[in-house]
C-alpha positions as CSV (number, residue, x, y, z in Angstrom):
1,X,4.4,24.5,-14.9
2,X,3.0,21.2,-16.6
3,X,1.8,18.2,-15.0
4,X,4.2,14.9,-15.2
5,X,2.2,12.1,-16.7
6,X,1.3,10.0,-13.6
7,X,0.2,7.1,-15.0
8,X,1.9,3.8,-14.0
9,X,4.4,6.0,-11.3
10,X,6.1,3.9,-8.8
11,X,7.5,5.0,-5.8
12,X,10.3,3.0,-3.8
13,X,10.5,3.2,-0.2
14,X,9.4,6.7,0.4
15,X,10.1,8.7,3.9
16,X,7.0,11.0,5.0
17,X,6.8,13.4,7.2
18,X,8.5,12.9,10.3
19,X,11.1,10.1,8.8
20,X,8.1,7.5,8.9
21,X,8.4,5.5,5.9
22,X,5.6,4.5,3.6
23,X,4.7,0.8,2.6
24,X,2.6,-2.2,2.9
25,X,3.2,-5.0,5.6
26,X,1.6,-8.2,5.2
27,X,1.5,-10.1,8.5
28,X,0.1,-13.4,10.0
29,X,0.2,-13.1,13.4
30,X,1.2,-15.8,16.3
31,X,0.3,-13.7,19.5
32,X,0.0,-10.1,20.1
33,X,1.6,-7.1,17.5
34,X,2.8,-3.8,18.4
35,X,3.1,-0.9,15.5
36,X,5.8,1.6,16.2
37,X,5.6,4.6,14.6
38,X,8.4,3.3,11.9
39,X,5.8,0.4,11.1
40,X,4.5,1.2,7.1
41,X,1.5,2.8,7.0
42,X,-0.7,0.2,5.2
43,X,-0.7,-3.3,7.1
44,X,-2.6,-6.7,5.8
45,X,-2.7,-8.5,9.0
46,X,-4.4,-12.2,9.7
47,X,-4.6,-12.4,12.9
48,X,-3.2,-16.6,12.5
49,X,-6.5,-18.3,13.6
50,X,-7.6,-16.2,16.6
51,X,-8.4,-12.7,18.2
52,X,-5.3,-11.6,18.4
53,X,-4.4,-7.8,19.7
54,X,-2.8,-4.6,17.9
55,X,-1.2,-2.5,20.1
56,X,-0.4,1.3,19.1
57,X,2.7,3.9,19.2
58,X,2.9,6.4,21.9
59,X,0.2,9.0,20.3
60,X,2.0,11.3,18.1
61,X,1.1,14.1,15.4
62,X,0.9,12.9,12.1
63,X,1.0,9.6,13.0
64,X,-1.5,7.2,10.7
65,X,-2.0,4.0,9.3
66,X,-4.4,2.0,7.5
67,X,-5.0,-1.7,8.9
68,X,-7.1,-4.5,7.0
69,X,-8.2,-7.7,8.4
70,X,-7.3,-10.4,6.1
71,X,-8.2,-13.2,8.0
72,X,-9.5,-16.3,6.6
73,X,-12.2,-17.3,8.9
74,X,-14.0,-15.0,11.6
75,X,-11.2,-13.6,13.6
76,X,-10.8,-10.0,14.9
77,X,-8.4,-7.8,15.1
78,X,-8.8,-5.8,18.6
79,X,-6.8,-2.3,18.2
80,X,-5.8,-0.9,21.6
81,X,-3.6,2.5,22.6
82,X,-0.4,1.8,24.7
83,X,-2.2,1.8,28.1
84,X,-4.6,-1.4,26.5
85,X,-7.5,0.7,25.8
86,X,-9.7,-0.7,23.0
87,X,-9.7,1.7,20.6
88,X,-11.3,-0.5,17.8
89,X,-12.2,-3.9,16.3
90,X,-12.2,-5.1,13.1
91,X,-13.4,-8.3,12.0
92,X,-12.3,-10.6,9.0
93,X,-12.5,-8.4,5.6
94,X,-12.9,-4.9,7.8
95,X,-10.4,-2.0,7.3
96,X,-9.7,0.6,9.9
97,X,-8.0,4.3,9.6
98,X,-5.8,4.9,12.5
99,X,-4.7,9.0,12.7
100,X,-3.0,10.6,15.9
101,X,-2.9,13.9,16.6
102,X,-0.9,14.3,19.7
103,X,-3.7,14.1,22.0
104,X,-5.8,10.9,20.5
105,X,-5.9,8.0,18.6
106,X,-8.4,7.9,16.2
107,X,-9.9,4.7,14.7
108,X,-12.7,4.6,11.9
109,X,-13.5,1.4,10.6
110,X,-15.0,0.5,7.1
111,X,-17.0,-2.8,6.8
112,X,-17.6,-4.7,3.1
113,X,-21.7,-5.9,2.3
């Protein structure tokens, strides 16, 4: 079998593995935000001026995202499990990986220089 010729693809509102659906969020934040585990998996949050607080999804297999801190001045985002654990911070131009596995939430964040 040949491969298609991938360049320029584009793919609409795709549904992954457990019915989560794929997609970018961009968000300026007002107060506290809680991801649900229909939430896209790539979100551009500012967190509006302030720390503000991302709250996880009940832990769950296969569960990820990828969350960037677009803020404009020096304002964290503080990601914390459902029982308000910090499970990672991420300051203004900092990107964090957020997998699940069932058990955990893992965080990993990547900073620019």
């Amino acid at each position: 079998m040949s491969r298609m010729n991938l360049e320029d693809v584009r793919v609409w509102d795709p549904i992954l593995e457990k019915g989560v659906k794929g997609g970018v969020m961009i968000q300026t934040l007002a107060g506290t935000m809680a991801l649900d585990r229909d939430s896209p998996h790539i979100c551009a949050i500012d967190p509006g001026g302030a720390t503000r607080v991302v709250t996880l999804p009940t832990n769950e297999k296969g569960l990820w995202w990828i969350i960037i801190n677009t803020a404009d001045a020096a304002e964290d985002l503080t990601i914390n499990d459902p029982a308000a654990t910090t499970r990672g911070t991420i300051s203004q131009n900092e990107i964090a990986i957020v997998v699940m596995d069932g058990t955990r939430s893992y965080v990993g964040t990547m900073t620019t220089t």
